[in-house]
C-alpha positions as CSV (number, residue, x, y, z in Angstrom):
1,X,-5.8,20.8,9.3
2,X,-3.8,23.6,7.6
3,X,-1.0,25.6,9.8
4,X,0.8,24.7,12.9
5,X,-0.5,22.0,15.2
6,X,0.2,21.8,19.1
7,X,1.6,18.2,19.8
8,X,2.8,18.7,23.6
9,X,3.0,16.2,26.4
10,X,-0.7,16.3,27.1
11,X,-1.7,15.6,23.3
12,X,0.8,12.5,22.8
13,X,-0.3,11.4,26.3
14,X,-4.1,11.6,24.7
15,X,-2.8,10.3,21.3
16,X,-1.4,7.2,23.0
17,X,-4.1,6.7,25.4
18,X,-6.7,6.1,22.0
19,X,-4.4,4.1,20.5
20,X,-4.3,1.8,23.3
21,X,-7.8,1.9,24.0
22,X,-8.3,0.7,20.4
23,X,-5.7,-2.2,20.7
24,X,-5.3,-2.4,17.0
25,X,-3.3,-1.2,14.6
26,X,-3.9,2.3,12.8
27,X,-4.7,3.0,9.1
28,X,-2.6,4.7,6.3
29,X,-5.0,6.0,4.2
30,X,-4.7,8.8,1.3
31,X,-5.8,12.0,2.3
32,X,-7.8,11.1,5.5
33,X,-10.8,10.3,2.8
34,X,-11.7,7.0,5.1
35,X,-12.8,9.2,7.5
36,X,-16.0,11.2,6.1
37,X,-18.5,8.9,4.1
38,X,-20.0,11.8,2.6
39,X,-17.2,13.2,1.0
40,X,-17.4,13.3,-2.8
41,X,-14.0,11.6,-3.0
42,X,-14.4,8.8,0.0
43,X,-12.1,6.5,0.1
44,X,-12.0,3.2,2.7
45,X,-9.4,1.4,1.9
46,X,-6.0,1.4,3.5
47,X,-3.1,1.7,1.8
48,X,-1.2,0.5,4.9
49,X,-1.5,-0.6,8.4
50,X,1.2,0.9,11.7
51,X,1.6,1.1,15.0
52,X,2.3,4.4,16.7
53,X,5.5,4.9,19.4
54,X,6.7,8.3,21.0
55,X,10.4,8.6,20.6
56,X,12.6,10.2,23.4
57,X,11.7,13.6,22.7
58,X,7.8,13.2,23.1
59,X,7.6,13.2,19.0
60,X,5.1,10.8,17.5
61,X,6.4,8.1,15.0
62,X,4.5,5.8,12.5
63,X,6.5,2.3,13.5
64,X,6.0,-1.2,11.8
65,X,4.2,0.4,8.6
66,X,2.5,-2.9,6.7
67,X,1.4,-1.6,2.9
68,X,-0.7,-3.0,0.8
69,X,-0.2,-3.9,-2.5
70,X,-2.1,-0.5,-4.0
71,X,0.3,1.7,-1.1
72,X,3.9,-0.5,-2.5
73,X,2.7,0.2,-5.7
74,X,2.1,3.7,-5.2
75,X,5.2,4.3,-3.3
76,X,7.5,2.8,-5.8
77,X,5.7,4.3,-8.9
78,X,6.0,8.4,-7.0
79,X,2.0,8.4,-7.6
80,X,1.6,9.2,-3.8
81,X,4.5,10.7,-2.3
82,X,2.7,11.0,1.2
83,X,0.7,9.5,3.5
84,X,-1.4,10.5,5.9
């Protein structure tokens, strides 16, 4: 998605409402390329694992982050500088 984004009460209430459905944690993965098999550049492997909160002002925070060994690595060494 390029440009603004609409995240208002309805869409966190949504956004939370899949993430507990799911009852698992939620992937950190490098340019969303786990999500499309048929992309030239797929990609399935996390580089981390979180869980998702809403602060006091509605906004939506990654929380508990877990990397992997590949995401630490690529953190520390400023090959990926973010996440997604």
């Amino acid at each position: 998605m390029n440009g603004p984004a609409l995240f208002d009460e309805e869409a966190a209430r949504l956004v939370m409402e899949d993430y507990a459905a799911h009852g698992v944690d939620r992937m950190l993965d490098l340019e969303h390329l786990s999500l499309n098999p048929d992309s030239r550049n797929y990609d399935p492997d996390a580089r981390g694992w979180m869980r998702l909160e809403l602060d006091d002002t509605g906004a939506l925070w990654a929380v508990d982050v877990k990397w992997t060994p590949d995401g630490i690595r690529r953190l520390s060494e400023k090959t990926q500088r973010y996440v997604s």
